[in-house]
C-alpha positions as CSV (number, residue, x, y, z in Angstrom):
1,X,20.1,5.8,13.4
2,X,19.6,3.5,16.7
3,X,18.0,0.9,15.4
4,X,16.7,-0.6,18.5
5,X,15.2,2.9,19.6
6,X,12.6,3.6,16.8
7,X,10.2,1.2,15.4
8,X,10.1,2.1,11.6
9,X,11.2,4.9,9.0
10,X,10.3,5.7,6.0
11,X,12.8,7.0,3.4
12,X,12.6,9.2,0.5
13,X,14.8,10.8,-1.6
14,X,14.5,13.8,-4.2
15,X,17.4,14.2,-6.3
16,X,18.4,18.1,-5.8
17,X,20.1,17.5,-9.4
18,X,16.7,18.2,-10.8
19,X,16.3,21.3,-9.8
20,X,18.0,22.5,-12.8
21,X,16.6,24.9,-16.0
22,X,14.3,21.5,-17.7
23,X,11.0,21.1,-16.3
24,X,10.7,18.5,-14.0
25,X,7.6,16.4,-15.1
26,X,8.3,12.8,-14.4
27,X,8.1,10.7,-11.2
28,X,9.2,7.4,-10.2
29,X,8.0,6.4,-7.2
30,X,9.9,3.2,-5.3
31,X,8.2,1.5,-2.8
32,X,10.2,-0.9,-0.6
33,X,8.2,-3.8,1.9
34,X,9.1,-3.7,5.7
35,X,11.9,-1.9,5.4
36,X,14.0,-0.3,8.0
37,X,17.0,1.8,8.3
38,X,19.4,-0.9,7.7
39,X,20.9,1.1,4.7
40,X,24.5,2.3,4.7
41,X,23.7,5.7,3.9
42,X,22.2,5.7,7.4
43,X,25.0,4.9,9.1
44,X,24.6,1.4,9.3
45,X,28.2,-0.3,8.8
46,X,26.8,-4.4,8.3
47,X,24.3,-3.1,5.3
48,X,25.7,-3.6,1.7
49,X,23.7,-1.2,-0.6
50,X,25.7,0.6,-2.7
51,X,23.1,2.1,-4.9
52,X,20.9,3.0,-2.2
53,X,24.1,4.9,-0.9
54,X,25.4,6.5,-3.6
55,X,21.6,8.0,-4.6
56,X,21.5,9.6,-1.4
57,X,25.0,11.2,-1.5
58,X,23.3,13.3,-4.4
59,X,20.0,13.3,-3.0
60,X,18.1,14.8,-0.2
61,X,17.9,12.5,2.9
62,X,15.2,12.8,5.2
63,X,16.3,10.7,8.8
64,X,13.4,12.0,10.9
65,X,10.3,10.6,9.4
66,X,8.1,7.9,10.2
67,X,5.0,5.8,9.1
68,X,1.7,6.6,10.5
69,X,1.2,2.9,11.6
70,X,3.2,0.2,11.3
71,X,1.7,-2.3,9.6
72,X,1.3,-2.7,5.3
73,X,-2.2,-1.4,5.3
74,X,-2.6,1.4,6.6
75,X,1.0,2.7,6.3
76,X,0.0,2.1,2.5
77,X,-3.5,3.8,2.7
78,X,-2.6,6.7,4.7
79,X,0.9,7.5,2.3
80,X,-1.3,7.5,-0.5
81,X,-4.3,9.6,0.4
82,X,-2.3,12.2,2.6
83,X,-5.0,11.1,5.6
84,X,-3.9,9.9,9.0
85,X,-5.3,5.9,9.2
86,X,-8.0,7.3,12.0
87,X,-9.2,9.8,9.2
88,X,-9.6,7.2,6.3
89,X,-10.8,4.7,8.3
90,X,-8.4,2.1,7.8
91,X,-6.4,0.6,10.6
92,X,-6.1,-2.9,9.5
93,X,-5.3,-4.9,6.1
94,X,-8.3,-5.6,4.8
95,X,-10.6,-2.3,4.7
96,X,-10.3,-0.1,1.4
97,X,-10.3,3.6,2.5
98,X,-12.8,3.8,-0.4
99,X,-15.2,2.5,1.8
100,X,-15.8,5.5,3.9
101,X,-13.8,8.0,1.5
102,X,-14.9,7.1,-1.6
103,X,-14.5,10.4,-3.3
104,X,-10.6,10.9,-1.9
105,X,-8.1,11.4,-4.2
106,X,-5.0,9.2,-4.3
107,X,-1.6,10.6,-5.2
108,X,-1.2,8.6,-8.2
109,X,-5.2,9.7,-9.4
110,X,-3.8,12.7,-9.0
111,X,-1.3,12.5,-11.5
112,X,-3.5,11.1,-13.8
113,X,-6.3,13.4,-13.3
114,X,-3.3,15.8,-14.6
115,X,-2.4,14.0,-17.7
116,X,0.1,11.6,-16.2
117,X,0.2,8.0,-17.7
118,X,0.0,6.4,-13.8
119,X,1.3,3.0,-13.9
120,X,1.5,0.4,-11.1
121,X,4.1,-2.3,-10.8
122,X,4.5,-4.5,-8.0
123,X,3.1,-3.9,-4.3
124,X,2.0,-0.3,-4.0
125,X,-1.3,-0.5,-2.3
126,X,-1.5,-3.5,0.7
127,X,-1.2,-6.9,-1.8
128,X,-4.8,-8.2,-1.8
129,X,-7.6,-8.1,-4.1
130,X,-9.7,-5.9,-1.4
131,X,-7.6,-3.5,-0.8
132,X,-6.2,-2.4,-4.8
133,X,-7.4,0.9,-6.5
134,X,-8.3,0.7,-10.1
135,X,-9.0,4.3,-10.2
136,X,-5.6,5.0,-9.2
137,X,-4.1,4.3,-12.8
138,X,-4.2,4.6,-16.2
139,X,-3.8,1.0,-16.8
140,X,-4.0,-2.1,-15.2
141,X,-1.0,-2.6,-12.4
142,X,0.9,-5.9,-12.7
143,X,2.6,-7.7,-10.1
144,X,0.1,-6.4,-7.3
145,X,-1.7,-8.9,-5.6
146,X,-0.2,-11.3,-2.7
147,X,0.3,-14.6,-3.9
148,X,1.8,-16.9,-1.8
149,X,3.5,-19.4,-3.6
150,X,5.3,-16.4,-5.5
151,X,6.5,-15.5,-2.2
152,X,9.0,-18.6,-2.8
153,X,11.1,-19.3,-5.7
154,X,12.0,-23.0,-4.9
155,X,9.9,-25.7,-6.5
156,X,9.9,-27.7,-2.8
157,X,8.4,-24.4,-1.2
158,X,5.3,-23.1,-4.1
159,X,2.8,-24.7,-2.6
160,X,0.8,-21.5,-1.5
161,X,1.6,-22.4,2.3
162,X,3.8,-20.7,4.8
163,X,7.7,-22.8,4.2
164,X,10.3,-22.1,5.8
165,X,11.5,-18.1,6.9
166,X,14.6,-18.2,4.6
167,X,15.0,-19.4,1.3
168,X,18.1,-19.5,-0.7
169,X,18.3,-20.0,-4.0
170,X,20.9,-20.2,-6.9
171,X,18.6,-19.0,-9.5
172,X,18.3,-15.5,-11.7
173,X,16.8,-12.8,-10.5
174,X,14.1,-13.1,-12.6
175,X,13.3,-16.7,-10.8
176,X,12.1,-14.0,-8.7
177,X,8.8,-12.1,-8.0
178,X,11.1,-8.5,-7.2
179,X,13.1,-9.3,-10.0
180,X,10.0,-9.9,-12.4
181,X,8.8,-6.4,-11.3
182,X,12.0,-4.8,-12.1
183,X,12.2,-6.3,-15.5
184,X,8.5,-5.3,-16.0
185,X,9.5,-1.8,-14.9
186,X,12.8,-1.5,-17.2
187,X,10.5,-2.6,-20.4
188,X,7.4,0.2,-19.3
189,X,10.3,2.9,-18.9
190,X,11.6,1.9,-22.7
191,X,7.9,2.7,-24.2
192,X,7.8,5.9,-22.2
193,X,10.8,6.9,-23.3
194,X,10.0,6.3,-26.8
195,X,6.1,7.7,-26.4
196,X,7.5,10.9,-24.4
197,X,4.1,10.8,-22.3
198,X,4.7,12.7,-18.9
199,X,4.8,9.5,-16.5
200,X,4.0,8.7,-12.3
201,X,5.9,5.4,-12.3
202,X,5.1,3.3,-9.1
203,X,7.5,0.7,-8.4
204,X,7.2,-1.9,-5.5
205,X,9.4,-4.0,-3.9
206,X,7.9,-6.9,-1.9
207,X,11.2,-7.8,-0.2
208,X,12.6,-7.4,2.9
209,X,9.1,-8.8,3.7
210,X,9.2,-12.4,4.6
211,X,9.8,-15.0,3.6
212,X,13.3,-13.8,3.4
213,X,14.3,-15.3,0.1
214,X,16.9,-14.2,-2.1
215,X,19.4,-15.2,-5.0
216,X,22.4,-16.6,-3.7
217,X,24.7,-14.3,-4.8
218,X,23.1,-11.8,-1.7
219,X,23.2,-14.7,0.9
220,X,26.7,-14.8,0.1
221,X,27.7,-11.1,0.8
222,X,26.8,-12.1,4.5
223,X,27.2,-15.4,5.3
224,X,30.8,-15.7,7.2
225,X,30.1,-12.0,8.4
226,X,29.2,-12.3,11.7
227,X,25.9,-9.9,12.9
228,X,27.4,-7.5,15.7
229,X,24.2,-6.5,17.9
230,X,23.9,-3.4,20.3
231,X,22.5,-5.2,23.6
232,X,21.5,-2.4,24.9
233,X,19.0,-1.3,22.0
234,X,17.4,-5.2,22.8
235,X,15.6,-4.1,26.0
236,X,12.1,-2.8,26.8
237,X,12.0,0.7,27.0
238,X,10.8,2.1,30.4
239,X,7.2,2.7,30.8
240,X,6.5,1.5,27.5
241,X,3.0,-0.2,26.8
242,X,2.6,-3.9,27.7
243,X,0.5,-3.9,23.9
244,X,3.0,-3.0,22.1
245,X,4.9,-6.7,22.7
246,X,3.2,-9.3,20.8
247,X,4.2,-13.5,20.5
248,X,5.4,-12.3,16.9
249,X,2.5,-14.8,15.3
250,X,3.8,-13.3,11.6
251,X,7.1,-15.3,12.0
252,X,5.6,-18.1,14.2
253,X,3.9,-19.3,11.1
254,X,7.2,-20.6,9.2
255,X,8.1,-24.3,9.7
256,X,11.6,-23.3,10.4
257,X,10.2,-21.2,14.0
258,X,9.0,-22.4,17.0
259,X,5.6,-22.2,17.4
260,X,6.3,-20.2,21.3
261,X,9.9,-19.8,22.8
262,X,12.8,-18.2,22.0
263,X,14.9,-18.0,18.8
264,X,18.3,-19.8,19.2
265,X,21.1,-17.6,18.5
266,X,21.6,-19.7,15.1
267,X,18.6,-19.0,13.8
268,X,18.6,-15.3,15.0
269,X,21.9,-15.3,13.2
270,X,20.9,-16.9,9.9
271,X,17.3,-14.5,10.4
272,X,19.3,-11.3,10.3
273,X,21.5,-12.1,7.7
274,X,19.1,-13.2,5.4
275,X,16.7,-10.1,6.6
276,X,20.1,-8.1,5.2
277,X,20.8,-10.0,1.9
278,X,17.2,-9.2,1.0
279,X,17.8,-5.5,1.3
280,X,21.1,-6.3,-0.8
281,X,18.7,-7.8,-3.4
282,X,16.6,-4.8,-3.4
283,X,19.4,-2.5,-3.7
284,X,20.7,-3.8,-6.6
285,X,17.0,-3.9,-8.5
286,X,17.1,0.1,-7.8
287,X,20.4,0.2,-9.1
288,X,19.0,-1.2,-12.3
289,X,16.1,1.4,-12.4
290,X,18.4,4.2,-11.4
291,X,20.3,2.7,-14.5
292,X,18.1,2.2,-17.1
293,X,16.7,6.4,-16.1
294,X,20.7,7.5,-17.4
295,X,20.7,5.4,-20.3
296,X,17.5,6.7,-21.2
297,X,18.5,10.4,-20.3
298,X,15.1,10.3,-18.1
299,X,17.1,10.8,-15.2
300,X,17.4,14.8,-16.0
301,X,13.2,15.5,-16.0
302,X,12.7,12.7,-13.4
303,X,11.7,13.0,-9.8
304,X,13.0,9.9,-7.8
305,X,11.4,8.8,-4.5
306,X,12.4,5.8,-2.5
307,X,10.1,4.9,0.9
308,X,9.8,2.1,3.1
309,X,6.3,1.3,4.7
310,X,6.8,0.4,8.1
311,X,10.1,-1.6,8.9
312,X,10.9,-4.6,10.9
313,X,12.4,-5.6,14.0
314,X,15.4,-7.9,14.2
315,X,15.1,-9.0,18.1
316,X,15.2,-5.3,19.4
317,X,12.9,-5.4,22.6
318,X,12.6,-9.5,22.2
319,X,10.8,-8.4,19.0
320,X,10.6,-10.5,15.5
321,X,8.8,-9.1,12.4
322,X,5.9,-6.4,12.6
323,X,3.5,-5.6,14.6
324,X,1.1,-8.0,15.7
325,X,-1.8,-7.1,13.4
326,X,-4.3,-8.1,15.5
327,X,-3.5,-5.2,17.7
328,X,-4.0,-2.9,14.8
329,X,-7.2,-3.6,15.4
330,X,-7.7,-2.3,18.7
């Protein structure tokens, strides 16, 4: 995968070892924040997932799809529905698709409407109050709304305002938000397991989003490693729309980034690594789910999918972050 040449992916895997003689009847549905194709499994040599990598060796890997929009919102909205964002009406992150489709059914309704219990963990739908869907689930999601001072895990930075991009902190996993999802997830796959109900598990991830802020132990993996980058995936491709280059406002709002200007090479060095260590972090909270499914013999009647909503760019065409969302709006 050229990084520089496509602007997001989604993943998703399907273990083929399901396809067996036992019914398949459970899901568990991972969903992963701004994340790109920085994943060994896709060829990319830097990344160190070895979960993510190993699950795919066994697993059917999809390297030709994309989001419908790329930005949270309506990546989210549209993945969920099965609608294009122009068909559900939402192109930004604050519109429900309820709003002009308030009859739609979502995926995980749909499961419940089957006799699924339809949990939500973490960030499924876009993380603000407007934009969640109680009728989604069979109980109240956890984890699900944007807070910003969760966004940080270092006393000096929860204080509900933008700090700085990268945060690293030698704390336990469970210092932070991801890791209080996964926890929360280990202990709702325990009472299925026990209570035998047919599930839809939603999982999500709010990292690689920024603030990039991660246990030390991650930081680590990367830190003397130097980032190697493909200059020629860093230019503008010909012809390509003067909208589609933005000031990169998302990132400009850290205290750490200059408000207009380049990025020094430092800080594009310590941004990328950091971007990386996150998706380390991430990997290894799958790895705990993908875990806890064997010890619970779950894996055998469980489908497993694993998606990313829109990805991120790492300087590729003098790029930082997102899109700007303002143009989702046009």
């Amino acid at each position: 995968m050229e990084r520089g040449k496509k602007l997001v992916m989604s993943l998703l895997f399907l273990p083929l070892c399901l396809q067996g003689k036992e019914d398949i009847k459970n899901v568990l549905f991972i969903a992963i924040d701004d994340l790109r194709p920085t994943i060994g499994c896709y060829g990319d040599s830097y990344a160190i997932t070895p979960h993510l990598d190993a699950f795919a060796a066994k697993s059917l890997l999809f390297r030709n799809t994309y989001c419908q929009q790329s930005v949270s919102g309506p990546s989210r909205a549209s993945m969920l529905t099965g609608l294009r964002p122009d068909e559900i009406g939402v192109t930004d992150l604050s519109t429900h698709f309820r709003e002009k489709n308030p009859h739609i059914t979502t995926l995980p309704q749909l499961f419940r409407k089957n006799g699924y219990e339809a949990i939500g963990i973490g960030k499924i739908y876009h993380g603000s109050l407007q934009t969640q869907d109680s009728i989604s689930w069979s109980r109240l999601p956890v984890y699900n709304l944007s807070i910003k001072k969760e966004e940080y895990t270092l006393p000096d930075n929860r204080h509900g305002k933008k700090a700085t991009a990268v945060e690293i902190a030698d704390a336990p996993e469970t210092s932070f938000m991801d890791g209080k999802v996964t926890r929360e997830a280990l202990t709702v796959l325990d009472e299925l397991s026990v209570s035998g109900q047919a599930f839809f598990l939603a999982v999500g991830y709010i990292k690689p989003h920024l603030p990039f802020s991660m246990p030390l132990e991650y930081w680590n993996l990367y830190k003397d490693r130097p980032v190697v980058r493909n200059k020629s995936g860093y230019d503008r491709p010909l012809h390509s729309p003067t909208i589609a280059y933005h000031n990169w406002e998302e990132l400009r709002g850290y205290t750490d980034i200059p408000e207009s200007g380049d990025l020094s090479p430092e800080k594009q060095e310590e941004l990328s690594k950091a971007y990386y260590a996150c998706v380390s972090f991430i990997d290894a909270q799958i790895g705990q789910l993908l875990d806890k499914l064997r010890t619970l013999g779950l894996d055998k009647n469980t489908i497993v999918v694993i998606w990313g909503d829109n990805g991120f760019h790492l300087g590729e065409q003098s790029l930082w972050g997102e899109i700007d969302q303002l143009r989702t709006r046009l």
